[in-house]
Backbone as JSON Lines, residues from 0, in Angstrom:
{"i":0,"aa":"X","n":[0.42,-25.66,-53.81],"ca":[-0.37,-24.68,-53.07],"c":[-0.87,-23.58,-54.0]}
{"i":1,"aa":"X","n":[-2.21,-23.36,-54.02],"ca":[-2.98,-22.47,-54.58],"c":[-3.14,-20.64,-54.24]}
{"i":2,"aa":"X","n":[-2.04,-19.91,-54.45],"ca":[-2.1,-18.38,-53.68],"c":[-2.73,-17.52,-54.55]}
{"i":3,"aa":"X","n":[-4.03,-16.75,-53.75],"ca":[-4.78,-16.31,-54.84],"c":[-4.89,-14.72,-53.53]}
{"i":4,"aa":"X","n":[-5.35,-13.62,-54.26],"ca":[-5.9,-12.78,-53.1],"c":[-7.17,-12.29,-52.67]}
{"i":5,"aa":"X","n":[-7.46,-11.97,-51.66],"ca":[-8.3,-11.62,-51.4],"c":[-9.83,-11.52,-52.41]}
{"i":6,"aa":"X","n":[-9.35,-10.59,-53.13],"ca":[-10.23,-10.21,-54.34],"c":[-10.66,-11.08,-55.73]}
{"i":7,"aa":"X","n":[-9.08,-11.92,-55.58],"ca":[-9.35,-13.0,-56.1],"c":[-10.49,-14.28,-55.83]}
{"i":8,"aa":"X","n":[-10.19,-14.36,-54.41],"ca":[-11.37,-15.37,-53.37],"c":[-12.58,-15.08,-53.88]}
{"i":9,"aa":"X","n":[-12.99,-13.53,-53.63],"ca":[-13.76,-12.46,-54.09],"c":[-14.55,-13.26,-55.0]}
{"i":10,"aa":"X","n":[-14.11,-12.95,-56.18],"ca":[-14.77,-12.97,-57.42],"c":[-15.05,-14.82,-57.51]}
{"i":11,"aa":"X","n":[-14.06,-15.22,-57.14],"ca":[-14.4,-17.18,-57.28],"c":[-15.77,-17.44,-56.41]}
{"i":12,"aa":"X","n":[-15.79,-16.54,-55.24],"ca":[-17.01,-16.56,-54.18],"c":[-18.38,-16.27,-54.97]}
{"i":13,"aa":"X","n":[-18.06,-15.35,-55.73],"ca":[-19.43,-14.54,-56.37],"c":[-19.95,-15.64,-57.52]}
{"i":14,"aa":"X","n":[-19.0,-16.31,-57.88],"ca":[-19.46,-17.58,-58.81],"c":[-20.36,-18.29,-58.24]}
{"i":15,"aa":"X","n":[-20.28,-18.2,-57.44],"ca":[-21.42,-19.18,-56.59],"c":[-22.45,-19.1,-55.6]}
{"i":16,"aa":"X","n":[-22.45,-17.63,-55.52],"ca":[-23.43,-16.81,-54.99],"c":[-24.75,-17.03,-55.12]}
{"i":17,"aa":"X","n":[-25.87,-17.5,-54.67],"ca":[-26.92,-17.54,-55.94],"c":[-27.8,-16.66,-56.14]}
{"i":18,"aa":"X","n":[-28.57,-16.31,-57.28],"ca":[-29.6,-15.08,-57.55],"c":[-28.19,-14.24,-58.05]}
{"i":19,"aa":"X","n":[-26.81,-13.97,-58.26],"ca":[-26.23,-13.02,-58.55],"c":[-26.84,-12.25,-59.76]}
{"i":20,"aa":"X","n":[-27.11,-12.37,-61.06],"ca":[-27.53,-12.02,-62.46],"c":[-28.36,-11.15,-61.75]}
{"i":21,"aa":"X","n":[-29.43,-11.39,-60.97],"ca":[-30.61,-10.55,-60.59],"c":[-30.37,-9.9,-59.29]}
{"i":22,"aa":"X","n":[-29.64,-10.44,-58.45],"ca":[-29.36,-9.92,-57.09],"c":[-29.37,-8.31,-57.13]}
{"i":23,"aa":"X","n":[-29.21,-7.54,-56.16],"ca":[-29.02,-6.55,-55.47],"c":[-28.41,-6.73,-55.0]}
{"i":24,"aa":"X","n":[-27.74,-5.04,-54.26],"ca":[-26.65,-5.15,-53.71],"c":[-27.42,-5.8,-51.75]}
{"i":25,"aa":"X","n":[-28.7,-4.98,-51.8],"ca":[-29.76,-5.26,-50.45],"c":[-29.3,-6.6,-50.41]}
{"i":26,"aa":"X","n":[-29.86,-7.47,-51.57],"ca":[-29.44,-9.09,-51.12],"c":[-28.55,-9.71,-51.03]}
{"i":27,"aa":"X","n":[-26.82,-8.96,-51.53],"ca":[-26.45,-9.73,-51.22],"c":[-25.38,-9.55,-49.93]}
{"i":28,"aa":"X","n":[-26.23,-8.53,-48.89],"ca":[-25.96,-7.6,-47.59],"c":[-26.65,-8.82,-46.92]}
{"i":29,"aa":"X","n":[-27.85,-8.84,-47.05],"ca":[-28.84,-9.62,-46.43],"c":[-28.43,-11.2,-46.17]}
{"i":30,"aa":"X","n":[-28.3,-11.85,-47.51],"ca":[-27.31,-13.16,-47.77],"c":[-26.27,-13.55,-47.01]}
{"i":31,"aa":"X","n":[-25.3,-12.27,-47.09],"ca":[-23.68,-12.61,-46.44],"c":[-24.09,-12.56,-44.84]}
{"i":32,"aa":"X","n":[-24.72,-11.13,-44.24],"ca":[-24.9,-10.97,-42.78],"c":[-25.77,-12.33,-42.05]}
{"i":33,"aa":"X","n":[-26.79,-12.84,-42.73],"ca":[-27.49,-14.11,-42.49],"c":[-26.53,-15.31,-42.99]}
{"i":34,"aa":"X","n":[-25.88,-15.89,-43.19],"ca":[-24.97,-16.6,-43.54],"c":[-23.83,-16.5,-42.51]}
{"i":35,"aa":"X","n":[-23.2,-15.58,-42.45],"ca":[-22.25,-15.19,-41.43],"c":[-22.39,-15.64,-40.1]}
{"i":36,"aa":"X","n":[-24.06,-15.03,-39.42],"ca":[-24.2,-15.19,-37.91],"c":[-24.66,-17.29,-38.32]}
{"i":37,"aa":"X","n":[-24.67,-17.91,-39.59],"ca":[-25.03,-19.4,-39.58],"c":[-24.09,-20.13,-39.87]}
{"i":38,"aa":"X","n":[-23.18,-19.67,-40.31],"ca":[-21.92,-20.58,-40.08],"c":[-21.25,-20.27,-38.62]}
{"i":39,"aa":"X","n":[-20.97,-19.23,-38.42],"ca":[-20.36,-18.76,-36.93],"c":[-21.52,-19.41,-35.82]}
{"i":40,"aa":"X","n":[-22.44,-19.51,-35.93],"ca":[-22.73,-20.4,-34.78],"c":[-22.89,-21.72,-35.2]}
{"i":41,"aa":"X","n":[-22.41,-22.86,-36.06],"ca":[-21.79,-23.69,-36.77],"c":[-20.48,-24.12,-35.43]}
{"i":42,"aa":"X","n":[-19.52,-22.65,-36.16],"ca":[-18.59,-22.66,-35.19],"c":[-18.77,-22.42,-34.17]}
{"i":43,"aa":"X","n":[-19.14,-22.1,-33.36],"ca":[-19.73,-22.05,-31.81],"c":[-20.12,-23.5,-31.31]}
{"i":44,"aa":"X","n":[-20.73,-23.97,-31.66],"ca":[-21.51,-25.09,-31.28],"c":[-20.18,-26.41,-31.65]}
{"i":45,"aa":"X","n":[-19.3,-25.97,-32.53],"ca":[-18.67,-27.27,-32.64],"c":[-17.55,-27.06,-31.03]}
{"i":46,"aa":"X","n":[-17.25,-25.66,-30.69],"ca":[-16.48,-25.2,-30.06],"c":[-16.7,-25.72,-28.25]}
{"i":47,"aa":"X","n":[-18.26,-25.36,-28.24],"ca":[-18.81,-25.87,-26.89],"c":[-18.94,-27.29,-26.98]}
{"i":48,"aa":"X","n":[-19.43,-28.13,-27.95],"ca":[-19.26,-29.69,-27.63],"c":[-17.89,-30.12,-27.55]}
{"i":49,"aa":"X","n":[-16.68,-29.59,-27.9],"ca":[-15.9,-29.91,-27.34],"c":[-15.46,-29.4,-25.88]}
{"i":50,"aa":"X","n":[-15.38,-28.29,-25.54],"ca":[-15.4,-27.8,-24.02],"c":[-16.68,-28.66,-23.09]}
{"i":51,"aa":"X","n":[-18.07,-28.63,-23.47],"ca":[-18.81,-29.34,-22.48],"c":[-19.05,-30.64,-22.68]}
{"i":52,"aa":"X","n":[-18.78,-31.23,-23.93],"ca":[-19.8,-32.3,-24.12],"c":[-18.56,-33.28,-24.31]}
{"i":53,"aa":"X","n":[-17.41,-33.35,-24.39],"ca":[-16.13,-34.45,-24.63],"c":[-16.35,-34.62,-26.07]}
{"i":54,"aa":"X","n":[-16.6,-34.1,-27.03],"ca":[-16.24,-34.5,-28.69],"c":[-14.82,-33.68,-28.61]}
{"i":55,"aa":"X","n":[-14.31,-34.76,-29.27],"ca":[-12.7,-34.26,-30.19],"c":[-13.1,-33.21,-30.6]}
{"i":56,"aa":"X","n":[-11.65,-31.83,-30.8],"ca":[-11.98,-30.74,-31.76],"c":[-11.74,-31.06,-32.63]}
{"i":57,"aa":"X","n":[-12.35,-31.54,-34.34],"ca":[-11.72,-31.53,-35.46],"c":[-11.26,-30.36,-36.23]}
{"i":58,"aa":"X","n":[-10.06,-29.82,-36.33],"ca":[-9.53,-28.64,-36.55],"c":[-10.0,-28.56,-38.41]}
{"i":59,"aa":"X","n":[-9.87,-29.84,-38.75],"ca":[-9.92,-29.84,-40.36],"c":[-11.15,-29.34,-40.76]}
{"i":60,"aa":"X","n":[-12.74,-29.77,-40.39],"ca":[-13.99,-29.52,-40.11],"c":[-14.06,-27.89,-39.66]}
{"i":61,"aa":"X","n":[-13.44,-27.77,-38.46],"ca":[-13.32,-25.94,-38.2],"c":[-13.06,-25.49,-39.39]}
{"i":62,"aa":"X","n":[-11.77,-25.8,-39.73],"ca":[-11.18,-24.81,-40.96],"c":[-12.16,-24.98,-42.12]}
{"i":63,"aa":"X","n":[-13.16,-25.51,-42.27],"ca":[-13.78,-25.53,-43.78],"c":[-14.71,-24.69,-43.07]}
{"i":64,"aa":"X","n":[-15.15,-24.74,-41.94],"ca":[-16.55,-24.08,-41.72],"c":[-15.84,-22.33,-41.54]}
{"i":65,"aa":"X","n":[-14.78,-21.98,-41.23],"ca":[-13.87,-20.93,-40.93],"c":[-14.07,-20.63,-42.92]}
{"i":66,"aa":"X","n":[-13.48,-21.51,-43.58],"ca":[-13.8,-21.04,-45.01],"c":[-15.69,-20.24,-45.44]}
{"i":67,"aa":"X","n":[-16.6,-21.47,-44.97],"ca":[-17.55,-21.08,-44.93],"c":[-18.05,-19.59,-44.86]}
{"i":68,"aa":"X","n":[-17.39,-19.15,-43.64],"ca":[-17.46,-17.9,-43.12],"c":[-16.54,-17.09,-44.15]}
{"i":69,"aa":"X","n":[-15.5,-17.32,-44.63],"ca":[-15.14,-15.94,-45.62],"c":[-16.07,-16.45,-46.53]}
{"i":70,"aa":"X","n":[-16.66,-16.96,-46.79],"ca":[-17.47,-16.75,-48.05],"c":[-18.87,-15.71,-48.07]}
{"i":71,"aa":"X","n":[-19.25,-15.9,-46.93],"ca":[-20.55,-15.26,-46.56],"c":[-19.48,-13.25,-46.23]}
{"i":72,"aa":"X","n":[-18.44,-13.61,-45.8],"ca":[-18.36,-12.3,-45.68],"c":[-17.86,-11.72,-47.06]}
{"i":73,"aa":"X","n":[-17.22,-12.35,-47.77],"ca":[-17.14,-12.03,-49.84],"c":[-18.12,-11.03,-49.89]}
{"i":74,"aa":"X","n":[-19.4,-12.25,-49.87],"ca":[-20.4,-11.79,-50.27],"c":[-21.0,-11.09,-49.81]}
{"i":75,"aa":"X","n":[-21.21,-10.61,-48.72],"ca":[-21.44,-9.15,-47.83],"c":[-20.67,-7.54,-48.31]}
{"i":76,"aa":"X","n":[-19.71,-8.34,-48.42],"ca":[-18.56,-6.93,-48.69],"c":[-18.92,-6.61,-50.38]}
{"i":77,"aa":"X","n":[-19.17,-7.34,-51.46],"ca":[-19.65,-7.22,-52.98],"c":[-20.73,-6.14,-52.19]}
{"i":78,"aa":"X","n":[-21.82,-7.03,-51.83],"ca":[-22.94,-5.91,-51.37],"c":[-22.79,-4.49,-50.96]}
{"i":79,"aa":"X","n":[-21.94,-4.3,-49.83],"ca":[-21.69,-3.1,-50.02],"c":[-20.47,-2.1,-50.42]}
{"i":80,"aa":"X","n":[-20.43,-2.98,-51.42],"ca":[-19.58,-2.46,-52.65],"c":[-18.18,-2.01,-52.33]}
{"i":81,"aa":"X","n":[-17.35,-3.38,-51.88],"ca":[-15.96,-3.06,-51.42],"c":[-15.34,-4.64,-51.66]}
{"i":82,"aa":"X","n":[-13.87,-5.08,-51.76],"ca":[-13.47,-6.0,-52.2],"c":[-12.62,-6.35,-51.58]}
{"i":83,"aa":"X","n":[-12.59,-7.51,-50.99],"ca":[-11.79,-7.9,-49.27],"c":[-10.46,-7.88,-49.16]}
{"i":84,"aa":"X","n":[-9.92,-7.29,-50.42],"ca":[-8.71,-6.67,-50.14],"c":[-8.44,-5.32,-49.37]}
{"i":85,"aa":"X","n":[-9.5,-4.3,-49.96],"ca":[-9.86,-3.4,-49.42],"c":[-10.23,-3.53,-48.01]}
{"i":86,"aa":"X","n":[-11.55,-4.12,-47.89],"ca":[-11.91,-4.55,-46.14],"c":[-10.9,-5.08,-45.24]}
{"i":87,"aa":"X","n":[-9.54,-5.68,-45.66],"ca":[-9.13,-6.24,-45.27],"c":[-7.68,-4.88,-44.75]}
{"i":88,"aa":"X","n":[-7.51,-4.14,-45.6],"ca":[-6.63,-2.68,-45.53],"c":[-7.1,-2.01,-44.69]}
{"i":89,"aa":"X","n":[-8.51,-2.18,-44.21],"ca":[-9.25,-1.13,-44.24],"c":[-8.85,-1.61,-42.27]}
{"i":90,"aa":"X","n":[-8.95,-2.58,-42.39],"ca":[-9.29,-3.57,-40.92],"c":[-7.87,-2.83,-39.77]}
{"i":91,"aa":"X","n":[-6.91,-3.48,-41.22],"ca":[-5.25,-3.53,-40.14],"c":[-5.09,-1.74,-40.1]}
{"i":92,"aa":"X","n":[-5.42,-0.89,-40.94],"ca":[-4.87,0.25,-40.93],"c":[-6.35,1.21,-39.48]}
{"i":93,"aa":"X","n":[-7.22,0.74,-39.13],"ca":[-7.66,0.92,-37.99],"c":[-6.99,0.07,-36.93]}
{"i":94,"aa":"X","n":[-6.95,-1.2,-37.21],"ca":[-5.61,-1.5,-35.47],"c":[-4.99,-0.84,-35.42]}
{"i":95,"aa":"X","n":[-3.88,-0.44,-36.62],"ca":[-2.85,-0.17,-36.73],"c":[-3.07,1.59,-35.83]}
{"i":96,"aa":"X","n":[-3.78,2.38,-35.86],"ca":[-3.91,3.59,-35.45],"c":[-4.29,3.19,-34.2]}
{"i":97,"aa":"X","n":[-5.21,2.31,-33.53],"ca":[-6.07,1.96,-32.33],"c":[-4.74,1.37,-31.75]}
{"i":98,"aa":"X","n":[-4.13,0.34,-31.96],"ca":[-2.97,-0.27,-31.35],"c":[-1.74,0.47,-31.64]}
{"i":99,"aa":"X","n":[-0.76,1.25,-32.18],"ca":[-0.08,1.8,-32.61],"c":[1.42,0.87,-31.82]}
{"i":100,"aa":"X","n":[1.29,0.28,-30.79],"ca":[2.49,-0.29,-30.07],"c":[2.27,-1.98,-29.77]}
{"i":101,"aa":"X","n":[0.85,-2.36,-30.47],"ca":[0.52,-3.74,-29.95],"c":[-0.92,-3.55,-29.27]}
{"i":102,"aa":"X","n":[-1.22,-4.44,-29.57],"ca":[-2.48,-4.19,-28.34],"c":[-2.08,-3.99,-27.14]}
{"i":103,"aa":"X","n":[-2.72,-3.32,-26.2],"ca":[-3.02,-3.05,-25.26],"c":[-4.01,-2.98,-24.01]}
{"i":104,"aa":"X","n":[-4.7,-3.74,-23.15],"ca":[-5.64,-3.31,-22.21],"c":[-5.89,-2.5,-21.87]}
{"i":105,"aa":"X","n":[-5.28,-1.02,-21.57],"ca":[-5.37,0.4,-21.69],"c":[-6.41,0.71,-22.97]}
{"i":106,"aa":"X","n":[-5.48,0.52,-23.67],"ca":[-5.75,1.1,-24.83],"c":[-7.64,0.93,-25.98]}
{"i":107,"aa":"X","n":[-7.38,-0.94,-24.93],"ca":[-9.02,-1.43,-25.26],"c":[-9.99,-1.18,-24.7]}
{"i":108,"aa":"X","n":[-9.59,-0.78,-23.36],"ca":[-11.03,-0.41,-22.62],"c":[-10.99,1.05,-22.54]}
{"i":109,"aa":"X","n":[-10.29,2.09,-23.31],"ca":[-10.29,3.2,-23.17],"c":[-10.39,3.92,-24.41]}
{"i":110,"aa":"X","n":[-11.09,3.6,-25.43],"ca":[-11.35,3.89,-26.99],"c":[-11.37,5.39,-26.77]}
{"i":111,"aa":"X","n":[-10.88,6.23,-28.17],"ca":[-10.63,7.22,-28.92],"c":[-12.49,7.2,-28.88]}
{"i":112,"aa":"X","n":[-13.49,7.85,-28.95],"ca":[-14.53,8.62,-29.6],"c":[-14.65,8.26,-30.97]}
{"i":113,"aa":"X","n":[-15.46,7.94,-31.33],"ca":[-15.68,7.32,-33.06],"c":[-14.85,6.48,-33.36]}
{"i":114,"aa":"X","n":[-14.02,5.43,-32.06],"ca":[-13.28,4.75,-32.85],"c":[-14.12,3.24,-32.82]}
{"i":115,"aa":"X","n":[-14.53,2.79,-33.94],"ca":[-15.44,1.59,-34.1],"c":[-14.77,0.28,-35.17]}
């Protein structure tokens, strides 16, 4: 088994980015956010042919297209200049204040003011 982190993913992601040498940070905002909503409805669509249409879920197929998707978000987060270790700190330490006891239904439909 291969354990690498976040930032590590990171940088293996950016290898393969394309246009990087010349890129911007604009493109590679533009890249990851367009990529993102095209793999995620990837996953959507594999999600509803199994609920409406009777195809097997292939979980193995999900999980690569689920990879897919951190890649596009790598490369979103390079763009605006943060490293998914960080985004990823950044994520749990807002639950962590928003949920403080677990999630909650209270607690979700009744947001703090600026809490996003």
């Amino acid at each position: 088994d291969i354990k690498m982190t976040l930032n590590e993913y990171q940088t293996a992601a950016m290898r393969t980015a394309s246009g990087t040498s010349t890129a911007n940070n604009e493109n590679l905002i533009l890249n990851g956010a367009m990529g993102l909503n095209g793999e995620s409805g990837e996953i959507i669509d594999m999600l509803k042919k199994n609920m409406f249409q009777g195809h097997e879920l292939d979980k193995e197929h999900l999980a690569k297209e689920c990879g897919d998707v951190l890649w596009y978000i790598a490369i979103l987060a390079k763009g605006l200049g943060y490293g998914l270790d960080e985004i990823a700190q950044m994520n749990v330490d807002k639950l962590r204040k928003r949920y403080p006891d677990g999630f909650s239904v209270e607690k979700s439909l009744n947001r703090k003011e600026g809490d996003v």
